[in-house]
N, C-alpha and C positions, 0 to 999 in steps of 0.2 A: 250239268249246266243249269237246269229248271232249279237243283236245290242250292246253286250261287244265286244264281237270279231274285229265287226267292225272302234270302236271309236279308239279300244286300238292299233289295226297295223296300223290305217292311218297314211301316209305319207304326208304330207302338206309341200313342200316344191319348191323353184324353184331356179334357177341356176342363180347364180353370173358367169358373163362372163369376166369381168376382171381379171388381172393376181393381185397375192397377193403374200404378201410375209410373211412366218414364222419366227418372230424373236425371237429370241432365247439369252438368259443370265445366266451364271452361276455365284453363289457368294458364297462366305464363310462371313456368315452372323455374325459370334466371337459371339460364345454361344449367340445365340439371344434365348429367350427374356433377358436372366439375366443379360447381362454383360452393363456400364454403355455405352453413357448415357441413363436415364430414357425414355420410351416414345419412343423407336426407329423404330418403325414399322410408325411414322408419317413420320420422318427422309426418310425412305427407302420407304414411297408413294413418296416423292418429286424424290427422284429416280427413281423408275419405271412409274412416271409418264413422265420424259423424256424420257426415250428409249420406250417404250411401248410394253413389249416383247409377245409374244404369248407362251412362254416354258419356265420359271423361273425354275434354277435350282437352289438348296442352299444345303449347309453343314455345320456342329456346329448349327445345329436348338438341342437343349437341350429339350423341352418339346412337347406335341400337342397343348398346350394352345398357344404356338407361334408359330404353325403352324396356326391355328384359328386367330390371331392376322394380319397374314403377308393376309391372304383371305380378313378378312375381313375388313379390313385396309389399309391397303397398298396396295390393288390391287382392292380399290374400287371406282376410278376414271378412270378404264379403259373403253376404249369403248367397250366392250365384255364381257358377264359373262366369270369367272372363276371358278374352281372346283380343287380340288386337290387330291394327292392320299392317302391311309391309312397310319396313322403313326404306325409302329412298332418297337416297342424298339431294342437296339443295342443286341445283344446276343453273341457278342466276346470280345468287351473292357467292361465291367462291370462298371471299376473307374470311366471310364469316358465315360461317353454312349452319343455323341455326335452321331448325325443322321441326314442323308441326307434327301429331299422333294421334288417333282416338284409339281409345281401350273403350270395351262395350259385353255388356251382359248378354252372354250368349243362349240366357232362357229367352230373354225380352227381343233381339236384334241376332239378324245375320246380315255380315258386309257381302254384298253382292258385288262391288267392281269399287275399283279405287283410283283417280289420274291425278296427274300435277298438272296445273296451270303455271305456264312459266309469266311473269310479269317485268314488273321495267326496274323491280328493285329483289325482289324475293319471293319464290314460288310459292301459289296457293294450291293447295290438296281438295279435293273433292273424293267423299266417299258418299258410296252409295249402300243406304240398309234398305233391307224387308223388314215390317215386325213379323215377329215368330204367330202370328193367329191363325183360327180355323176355319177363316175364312179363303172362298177360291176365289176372292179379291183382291190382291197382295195392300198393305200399306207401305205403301214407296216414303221412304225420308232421305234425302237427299241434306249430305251436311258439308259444307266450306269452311275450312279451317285456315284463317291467316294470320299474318302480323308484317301489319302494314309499317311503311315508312316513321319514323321516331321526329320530335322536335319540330320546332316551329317555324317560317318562313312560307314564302308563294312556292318554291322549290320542293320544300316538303308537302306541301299542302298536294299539288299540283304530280306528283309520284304518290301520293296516298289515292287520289282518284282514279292514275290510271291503273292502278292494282285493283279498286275498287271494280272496274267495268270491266275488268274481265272475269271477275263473277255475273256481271249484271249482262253482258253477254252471254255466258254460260248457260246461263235460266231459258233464254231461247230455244238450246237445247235437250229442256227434260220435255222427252213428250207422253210417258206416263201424264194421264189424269187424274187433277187433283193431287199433285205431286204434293209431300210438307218439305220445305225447306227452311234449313239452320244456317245461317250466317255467323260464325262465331270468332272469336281471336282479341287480341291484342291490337285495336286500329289506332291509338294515339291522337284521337280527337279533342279537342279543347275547348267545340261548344257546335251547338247543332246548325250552325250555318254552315261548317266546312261542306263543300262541296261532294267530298267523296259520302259523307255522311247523307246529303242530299242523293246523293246517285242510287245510293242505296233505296230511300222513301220515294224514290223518282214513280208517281203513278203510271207512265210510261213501259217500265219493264213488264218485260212477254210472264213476271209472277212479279206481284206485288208482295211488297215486304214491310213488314213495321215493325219499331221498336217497341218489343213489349212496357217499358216504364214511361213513356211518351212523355216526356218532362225536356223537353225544347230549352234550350237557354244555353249562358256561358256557365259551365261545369267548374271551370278552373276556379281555386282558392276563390268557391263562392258558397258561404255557408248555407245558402238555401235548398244545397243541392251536397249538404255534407252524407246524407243517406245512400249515395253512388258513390261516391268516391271509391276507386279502387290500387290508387299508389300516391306516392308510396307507404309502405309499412310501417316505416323508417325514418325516424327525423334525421339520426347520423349512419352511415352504411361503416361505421369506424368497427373493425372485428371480421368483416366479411371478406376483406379481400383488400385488393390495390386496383386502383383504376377502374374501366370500363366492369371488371370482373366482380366489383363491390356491390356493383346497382345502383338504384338512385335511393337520396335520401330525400328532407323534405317533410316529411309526413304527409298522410292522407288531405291533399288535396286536388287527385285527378280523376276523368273519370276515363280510361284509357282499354277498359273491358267491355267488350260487349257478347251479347247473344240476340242474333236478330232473327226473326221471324215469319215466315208467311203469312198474310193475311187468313190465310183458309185456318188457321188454328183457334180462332178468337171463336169459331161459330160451328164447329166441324161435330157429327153424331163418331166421329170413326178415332180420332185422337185430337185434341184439345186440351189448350194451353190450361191450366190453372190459376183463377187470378190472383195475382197479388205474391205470386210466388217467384217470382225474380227479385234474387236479393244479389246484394257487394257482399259476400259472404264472410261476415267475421266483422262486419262494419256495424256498429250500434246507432251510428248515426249523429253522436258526438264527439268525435276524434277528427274533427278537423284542424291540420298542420300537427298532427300529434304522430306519437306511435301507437300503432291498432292495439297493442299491449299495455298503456298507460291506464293505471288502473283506475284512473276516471272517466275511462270509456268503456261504462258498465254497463250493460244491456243485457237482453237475449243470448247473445252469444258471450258463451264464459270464457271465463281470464283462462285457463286450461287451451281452450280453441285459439284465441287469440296470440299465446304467446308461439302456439307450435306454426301460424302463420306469419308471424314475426319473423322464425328464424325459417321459414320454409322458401320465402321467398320475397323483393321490393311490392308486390303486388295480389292482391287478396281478387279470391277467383270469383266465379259469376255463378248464379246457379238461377236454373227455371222450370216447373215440370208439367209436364206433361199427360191427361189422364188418355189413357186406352181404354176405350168404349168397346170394344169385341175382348170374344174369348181367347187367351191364349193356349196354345201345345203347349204340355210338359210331359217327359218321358218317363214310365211306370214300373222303368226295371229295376230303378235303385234310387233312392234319394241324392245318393254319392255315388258319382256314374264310374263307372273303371277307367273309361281314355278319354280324354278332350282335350281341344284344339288351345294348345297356347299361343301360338300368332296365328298370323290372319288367313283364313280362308284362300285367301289367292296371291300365290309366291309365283315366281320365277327362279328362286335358287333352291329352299329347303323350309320345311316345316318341321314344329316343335308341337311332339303330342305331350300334354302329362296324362300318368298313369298311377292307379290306387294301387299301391305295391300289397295290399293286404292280401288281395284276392288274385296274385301270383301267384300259380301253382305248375306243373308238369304242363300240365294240357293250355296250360293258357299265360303262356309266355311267349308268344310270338304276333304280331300286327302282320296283315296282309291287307295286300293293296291292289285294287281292282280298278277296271277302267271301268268307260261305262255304259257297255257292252256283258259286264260279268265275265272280263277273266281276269285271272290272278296276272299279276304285272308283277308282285315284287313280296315276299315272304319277308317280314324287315326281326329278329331276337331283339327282346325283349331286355334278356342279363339281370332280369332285377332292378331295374335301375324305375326312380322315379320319372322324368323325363326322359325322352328324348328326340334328336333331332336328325328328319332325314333329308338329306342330299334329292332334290328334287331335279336337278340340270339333265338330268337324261334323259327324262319323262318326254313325251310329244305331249303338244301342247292341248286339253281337253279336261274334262272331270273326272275325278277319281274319287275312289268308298273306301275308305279304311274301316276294318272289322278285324276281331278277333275272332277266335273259333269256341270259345265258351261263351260268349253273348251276345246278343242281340242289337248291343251299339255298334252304329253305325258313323264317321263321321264321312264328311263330305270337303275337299277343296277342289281347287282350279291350277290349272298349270298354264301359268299366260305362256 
């Protein structure tokens, strides 16, 4: 028992002294996987593999099979393992159960807990990180992932708000000190007097929030504000699809993305915004009513980036970063660790390990799985196989350690 106990809490880790930075992306991915073209989780690695974010947030993710798709895919030429959090279906729009996801670098972030807020048109996600540092202070980040009400009217305006307060409610509830919180999604605003957009800056709420670009005005097809624009892509959606499934055409004149912010980032020694690094990614700044692909919308970001956003999706993502001020953990047994967590930390049905099939051998082809207390709960064969996933429903609900018996890694989830 002392030598369970022992393997299973070692900490092997030592301290990055450099300063890093958390970068951070939200998209609306247009009913990914279904909606054309084929194959688009290749598309959007080309993407993520220029920005290289540490926080991918998405909405219009339609299945978990494309949840699985955008992990293991598109986010498998990062420099860091990724893990991602549980998909759970939509339980307020039914017709259309379109669903938010964040994928997150499991050097930099661990998900500690994850809920659905349900609202009056379509559920909002809260997930909850740690960063990975050495400090015995945790940094709490608390992130909101929506996609609020579409098109214009008091109707719409007026269900964009009350989706909004129930984030703005929420915040009441972080009683962590010094909380950071992310605001991010898809909200469909059309210029900074909407109310729900107001709710949000309301100096009222139990955390104050700001928008990092702070550029107040009407957004819509208004060139002075062609630097934000983030939809559409597309002057014509003709090739994409039929119908609602096509996306919007148009060209880039809205500003309909955001990533909002807590005040405590502008000024914080612990983790702190960047300035000037919130871009419409992929937007040069002169592509207004155009395609973000029109090669007279030349800039920084190149014709290469622009056209894989083109077909990736009606709307070009958001990106903002973040430096971290303390030292991070990183683990000193391998550069390329043998097992890590492919989804999230805390299931209620089953979790998916990958594994380096290199350093498969006799002795170390089996995962065992301990509660957390140090005993063995469940001997899971290996087979050779690079992934795999295990049936979690049995479990009582508590923490568990997975370990192998030739290493030293340890991982850790939850059984709600």
């Amino acid at each position: 028992m002392k030598k369970i106990l022992r393997f299973l809490f070692l900490i092997l880790s030592v301290t990055t002294f450099s300063q890093e930075t958390l970068n951070t992306m939200f998209y609306n991915v247009f009913k990914f996987p279904v909606s054309l073209p084929q194959n688009r989780q290749l598309i959007l690695r080309d993407i993520l593999d220029d920005y290289k974010p540490d926080l991918f947030m998405i909405c219009e993710l339609v299945t978990e099979n494309g949840a699985d798709l955008i992990l293991n895919t598109s986010l498998q030429n990062q420099p860091d393992k990724f893990a991602r959090a549980l998909f759970v279906a939509d339980t307020t729009k039914l017709d259309d159960p379109l669903q938010t996801m964040v994928f997150y670098n499991t050097r930099k972030l661990t998900l500690v807990n994850q809920q659905r807020i349900p609202t009056v048109y379509r559920d909002i996600n809260q997930y909850s990180f740690q960063l990975n540092t050495t400090s015995n202070d945790p940094i709490h980040l608390e992130v909101f992932v929506a996609h609020l009400k579409s098109s214009t009217g008091p109707a719409n305006r007026q269900m964009r708000l009350e989706m909004v307060q129930e984030v703005t409610k929420s915040l009441k509830n972080l009683t962590q000190p010094n909380t950071y919180v992310l605001f991010a999604g898809d909200f469909n605003f059309y210029n900074s007097s909407e109310p729900a957009y107001q709710e949000i800056l309301n100096p009222e709420n139990a955390i104050l929030m700001v928008d990092p670009l702070n550029a107040p005005g009407k957004w819509q097809n208004n060139p002075d504000f062609s630097y934000l624009h983030t939809q559409s892509t597309r002057v014509s959606n003709v090739g994409f699809g039929s119908g609602t499934n096509a996306g919007a055409g148009g060209g880039l004149d809205d500003r309909f993305d955001f990533i909002m912010m807590s005040d405590n980032f502008k000024n914080s020694t612990r983790l702190s915004y960047v300035n000037d690094s919130y871009k419409a990614y992929g937007n040069n700044g002169n592509c207004l009513d155009k395609d973000v692909k029109d090669p007279d919308c030349t800039g920084i970001y190149s014709q290469t980036l622009r056209n894989n956003l083109y077909n990736m999706s009606d709307h070009l993502p958001v990106v903002a970063q973040f430096k971290i001020h303390e030292s991070l953990n990183t683990k000193t047994i391998d550069s390329k660790p043998f097992i890590w967590l492919q989804s999230s930390t805390i299931t209620n049905e089953k979790i998916t390990i990958g594994i380096d099939k290199s350093r498969l051998n006799a002795q170390n082809n089996t995962l065992f799985i301990y509660n957390s207390v140090g005993q063995l709960v469940q001997p899971v064969p290996l087979n050779n196989q690079s992934s795999i996933t295990i049936d979690c429903q049995a479990l009582a609900s508590g923490v568990y350690y997975i370990k192998t018996k030739e290493s030293n890694e340890v991982l850790k989830f939850i059984k709600k």
